[in-house]
ROMARRO-740957 format. One record per atom (N, C-alpha, C): atom name; x, y, z. Coordinates in Angstrom, 3 decimals. Layout:
N
<site name="CA" x="X" y="Y" z="Z"/>
...
# end
This chain:
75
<site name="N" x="0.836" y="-1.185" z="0.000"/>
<site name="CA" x="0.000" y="0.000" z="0.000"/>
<site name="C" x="0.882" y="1.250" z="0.000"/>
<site name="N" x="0.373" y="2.199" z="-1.147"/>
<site name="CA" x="1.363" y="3.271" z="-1.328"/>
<site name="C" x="0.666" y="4.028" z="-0.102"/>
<site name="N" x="1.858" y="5.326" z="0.728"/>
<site name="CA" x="1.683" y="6.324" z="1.422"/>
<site name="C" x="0.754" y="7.295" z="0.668"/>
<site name="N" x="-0.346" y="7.834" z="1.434"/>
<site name="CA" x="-0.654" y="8.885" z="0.689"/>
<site name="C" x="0.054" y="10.037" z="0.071"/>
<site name="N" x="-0.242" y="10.660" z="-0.886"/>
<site name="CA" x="0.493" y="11.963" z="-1.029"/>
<site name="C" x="0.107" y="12.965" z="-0.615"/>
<site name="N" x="1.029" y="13.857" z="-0.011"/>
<site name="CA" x="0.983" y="14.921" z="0.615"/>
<site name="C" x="0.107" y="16.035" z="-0.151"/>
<site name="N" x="-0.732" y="16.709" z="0.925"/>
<site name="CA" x="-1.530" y="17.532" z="0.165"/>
<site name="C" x="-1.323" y="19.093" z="-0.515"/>
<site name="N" x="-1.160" y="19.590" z="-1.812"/>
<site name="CA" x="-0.811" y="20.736" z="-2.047"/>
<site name="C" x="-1.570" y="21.919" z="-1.391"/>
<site name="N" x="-0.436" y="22.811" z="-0.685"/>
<site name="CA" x="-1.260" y="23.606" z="-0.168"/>
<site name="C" x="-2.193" y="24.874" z="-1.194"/>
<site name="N" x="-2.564" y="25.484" z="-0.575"/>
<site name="CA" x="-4.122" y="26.312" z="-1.805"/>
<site name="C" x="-2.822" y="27.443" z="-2.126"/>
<site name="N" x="-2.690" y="28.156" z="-3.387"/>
<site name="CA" x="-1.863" y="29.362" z="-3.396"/>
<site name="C" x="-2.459" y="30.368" z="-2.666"/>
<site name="N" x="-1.694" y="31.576" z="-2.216"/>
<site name="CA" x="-2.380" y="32.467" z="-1.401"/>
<site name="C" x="-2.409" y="33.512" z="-2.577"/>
<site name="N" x="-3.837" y="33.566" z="-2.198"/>
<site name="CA" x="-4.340" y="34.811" z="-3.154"/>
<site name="C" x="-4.723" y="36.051" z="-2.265"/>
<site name="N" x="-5.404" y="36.945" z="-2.756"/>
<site name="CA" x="-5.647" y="38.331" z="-1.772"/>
<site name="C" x="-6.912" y="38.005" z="-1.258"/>
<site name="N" x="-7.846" y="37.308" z="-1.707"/>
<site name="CA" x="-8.992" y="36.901" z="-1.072"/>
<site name="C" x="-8.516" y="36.134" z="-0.033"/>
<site name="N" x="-7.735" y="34.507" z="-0.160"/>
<site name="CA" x="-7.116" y="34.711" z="1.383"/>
<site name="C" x="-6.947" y="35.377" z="2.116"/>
<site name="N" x="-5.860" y="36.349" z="1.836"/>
<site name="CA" x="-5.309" y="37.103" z="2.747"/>
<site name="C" x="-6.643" y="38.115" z="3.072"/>
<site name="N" x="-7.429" y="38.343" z="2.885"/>
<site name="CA" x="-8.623" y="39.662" z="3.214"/>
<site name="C" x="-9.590" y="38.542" z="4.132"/>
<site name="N" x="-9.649" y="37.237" z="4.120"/>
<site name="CA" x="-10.614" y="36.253" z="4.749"/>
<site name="C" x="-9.338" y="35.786" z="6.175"/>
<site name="N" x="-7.951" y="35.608" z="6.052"/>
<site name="CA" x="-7.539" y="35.703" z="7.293"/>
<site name="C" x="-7.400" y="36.957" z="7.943"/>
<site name="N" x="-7.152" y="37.923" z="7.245"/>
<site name="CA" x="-7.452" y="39.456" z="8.152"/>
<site name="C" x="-8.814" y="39.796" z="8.770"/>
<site name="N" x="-9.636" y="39.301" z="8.144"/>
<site name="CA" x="-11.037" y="39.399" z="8.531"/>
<site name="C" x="-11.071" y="38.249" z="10.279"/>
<site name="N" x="-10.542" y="37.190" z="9.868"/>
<site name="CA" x="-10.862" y="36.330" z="10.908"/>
<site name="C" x="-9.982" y="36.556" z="12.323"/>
<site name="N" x="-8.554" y="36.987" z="11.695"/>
<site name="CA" x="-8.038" y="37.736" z="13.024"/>
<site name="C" x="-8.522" y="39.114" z="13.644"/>
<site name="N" x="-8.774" y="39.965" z="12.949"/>
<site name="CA" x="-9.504" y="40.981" z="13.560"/>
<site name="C" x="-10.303" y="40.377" z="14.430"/>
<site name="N" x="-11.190" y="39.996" z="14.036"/>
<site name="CA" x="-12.231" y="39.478" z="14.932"/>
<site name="C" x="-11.483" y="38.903" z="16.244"/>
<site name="N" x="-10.576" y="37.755" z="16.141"/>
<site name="CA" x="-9.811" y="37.245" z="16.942"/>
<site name="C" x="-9.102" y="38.200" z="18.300"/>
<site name="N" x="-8.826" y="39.055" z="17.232"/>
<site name="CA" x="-7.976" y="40.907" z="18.143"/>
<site name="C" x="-9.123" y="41.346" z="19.154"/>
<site name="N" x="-10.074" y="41.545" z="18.626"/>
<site name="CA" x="-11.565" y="42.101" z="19.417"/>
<site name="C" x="-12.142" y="41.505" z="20.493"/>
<site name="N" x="-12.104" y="39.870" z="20.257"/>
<site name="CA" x="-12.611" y="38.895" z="21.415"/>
<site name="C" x="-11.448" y="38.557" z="22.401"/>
<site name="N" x="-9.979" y="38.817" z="22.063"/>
<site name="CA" x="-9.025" y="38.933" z="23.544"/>
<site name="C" x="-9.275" y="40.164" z="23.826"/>
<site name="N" x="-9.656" y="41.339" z="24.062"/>
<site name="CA" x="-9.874" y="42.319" z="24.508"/>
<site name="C" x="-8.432" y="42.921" z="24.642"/>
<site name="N" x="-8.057" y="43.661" z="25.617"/>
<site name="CA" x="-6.672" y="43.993" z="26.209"/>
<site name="C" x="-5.592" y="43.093" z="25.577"/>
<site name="N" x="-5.546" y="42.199" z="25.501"/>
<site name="CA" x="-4.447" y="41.223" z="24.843"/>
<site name="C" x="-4.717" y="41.320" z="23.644"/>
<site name="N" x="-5.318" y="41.521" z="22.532"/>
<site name="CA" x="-5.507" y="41.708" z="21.243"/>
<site name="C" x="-4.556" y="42.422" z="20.777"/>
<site name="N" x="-3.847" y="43.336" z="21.201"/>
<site name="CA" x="-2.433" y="43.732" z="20.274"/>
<site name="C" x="-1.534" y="42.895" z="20.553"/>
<site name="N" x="-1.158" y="41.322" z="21.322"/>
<site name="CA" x="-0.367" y="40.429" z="20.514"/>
<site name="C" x="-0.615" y="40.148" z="19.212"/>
<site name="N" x="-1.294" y="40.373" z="19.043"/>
<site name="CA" x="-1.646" y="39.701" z="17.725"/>
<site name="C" x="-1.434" y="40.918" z="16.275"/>
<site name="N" x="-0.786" y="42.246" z="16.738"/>
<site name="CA" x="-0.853" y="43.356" z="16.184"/>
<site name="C" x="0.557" y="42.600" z="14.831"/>
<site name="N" x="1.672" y="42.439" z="14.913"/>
<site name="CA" x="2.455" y="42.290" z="14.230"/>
<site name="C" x="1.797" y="41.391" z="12.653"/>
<site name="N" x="1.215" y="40.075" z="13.200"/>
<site name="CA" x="0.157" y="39.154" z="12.397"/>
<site name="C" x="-0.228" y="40.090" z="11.285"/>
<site name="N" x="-0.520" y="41.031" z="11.531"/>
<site name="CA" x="-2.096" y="41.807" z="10.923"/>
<site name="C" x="-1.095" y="42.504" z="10.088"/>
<site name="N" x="-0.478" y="43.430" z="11.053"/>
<site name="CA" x="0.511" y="44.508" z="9.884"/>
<site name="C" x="1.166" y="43.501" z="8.969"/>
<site name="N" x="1.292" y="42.523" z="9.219"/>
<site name="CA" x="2.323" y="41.841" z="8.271"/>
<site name="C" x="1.747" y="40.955" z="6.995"/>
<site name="N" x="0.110" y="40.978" z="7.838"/>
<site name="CA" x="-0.616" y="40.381" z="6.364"/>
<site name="C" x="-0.942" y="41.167" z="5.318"/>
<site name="N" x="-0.978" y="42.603" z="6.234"/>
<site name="CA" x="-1.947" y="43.791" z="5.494"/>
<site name="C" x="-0.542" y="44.263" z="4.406"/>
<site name="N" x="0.878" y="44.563" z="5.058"/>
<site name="CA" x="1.525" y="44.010" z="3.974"/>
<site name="C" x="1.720" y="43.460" z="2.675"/>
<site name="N" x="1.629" y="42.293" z="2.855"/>
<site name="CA" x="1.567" y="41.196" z="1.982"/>
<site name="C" x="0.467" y="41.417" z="1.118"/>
<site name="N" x="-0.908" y="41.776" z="1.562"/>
<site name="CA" x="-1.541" y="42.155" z="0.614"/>
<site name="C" x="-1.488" y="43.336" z="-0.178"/>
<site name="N" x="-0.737" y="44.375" z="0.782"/>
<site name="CA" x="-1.032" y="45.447" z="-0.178"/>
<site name="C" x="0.244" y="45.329" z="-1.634"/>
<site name="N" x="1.665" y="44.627" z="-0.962"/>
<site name="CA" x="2.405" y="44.065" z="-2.174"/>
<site name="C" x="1.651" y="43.331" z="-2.685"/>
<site name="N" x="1.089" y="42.688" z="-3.156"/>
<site name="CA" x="0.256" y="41.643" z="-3.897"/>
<site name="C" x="-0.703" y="42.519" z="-4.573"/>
<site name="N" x="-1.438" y="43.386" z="-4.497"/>
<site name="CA" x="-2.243" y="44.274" z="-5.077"/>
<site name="C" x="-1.506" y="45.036" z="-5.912"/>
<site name="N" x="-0.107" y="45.565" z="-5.582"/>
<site name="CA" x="1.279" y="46.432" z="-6.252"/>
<site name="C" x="1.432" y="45.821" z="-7.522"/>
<site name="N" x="1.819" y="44.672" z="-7.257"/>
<site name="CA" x="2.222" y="43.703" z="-7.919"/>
<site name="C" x="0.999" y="43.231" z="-9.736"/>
<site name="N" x="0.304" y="43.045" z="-8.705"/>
<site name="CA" x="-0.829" y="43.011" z="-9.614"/>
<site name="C" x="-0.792" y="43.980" z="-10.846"/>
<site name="N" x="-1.008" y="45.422" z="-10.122"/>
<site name="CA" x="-1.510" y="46.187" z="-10.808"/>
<site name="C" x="-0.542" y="46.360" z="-11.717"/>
<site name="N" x="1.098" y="46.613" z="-10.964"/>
<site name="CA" x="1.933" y="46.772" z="-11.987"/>
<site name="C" x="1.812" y="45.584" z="-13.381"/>
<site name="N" x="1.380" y="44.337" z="-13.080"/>
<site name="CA" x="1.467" y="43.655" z="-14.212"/>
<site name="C" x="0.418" y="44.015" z="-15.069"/>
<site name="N" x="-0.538" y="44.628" z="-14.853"/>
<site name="CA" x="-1.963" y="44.785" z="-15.761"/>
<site name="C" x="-1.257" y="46.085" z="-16.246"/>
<site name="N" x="-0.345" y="46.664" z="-15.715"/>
<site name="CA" x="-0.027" y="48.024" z="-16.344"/>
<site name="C" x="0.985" y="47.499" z="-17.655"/>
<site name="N" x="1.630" y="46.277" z="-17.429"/>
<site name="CA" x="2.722" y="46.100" z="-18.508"/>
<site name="C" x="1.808" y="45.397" z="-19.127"/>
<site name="N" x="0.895" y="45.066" z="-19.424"/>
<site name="CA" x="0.008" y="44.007" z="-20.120"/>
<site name="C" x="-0.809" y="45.228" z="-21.176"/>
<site name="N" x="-1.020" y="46.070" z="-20.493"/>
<site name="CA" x="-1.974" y="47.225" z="-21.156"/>
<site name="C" x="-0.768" y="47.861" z="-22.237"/>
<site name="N" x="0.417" y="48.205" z="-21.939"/>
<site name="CA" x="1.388" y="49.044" z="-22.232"/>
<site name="C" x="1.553" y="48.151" z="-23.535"/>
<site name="N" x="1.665" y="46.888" z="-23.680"/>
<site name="CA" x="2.136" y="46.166" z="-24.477"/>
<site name="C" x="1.243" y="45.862" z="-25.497"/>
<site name="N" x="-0.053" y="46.103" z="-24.886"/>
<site name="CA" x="-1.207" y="45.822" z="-26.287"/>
<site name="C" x="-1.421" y="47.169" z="-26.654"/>
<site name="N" x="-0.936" y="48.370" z="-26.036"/>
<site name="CA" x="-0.790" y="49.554" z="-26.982"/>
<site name="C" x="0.277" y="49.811" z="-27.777"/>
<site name="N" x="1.222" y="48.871" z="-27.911"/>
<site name="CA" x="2.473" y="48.888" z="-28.561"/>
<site name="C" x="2.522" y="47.749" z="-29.335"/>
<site name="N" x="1.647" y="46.423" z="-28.886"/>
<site name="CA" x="1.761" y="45.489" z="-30.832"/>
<site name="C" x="1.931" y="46.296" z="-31.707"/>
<site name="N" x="2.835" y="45.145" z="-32.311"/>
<site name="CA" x="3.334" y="45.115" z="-33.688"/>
<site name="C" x="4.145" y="46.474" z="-33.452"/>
<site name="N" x="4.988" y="46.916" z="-32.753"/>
<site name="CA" x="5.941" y="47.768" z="-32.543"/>
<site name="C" x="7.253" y="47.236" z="-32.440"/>
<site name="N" x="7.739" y="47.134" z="-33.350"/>
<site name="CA" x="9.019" y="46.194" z="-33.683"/>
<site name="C" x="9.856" y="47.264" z="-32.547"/>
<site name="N" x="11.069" y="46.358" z="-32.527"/>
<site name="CA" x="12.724" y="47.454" z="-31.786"/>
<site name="C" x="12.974" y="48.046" z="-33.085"/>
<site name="N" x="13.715" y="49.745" z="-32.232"/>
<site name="CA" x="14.053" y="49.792" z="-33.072"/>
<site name="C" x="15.455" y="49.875" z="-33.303"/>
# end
């Protein structure tokens, strides 16, 4: 009997990341007073998403740039 195979984890997309920010907030709110342990978590997702949104956009910007420039040989 073969071992199972290990399961691929999901890629993290920004909807992740906006559904675990959502769920820690909440998390922050119900420790009351102790809820800024959890402060670093948050800045560091909110981070990550906002590079990921950067990221994004910059590529839709080179994607746009480039279909206004087909058929624009070097010169």
């Amino acid at each position: 009997m073969k071992p199972p195979r290990p399961r691929q984890p999901e890629p993290v997309t920004a909807e992740r990341i906006e559904r675990a920010l959502d769920g820690l907030a909440r998390i922050m709110v119900d420790a009351g007073s102790e809820g800024g342990a959890y402060l670093p978590i948050y800045q560091r997702l909110e981070r990550e998403l906002a590079e990921m949104r950067a990221d994004d956009d910059a590529m839709a910007s080179a994607m746009a740039r480039a279909a206004r420039t087909k058929g624009i040989g070097p010169r």
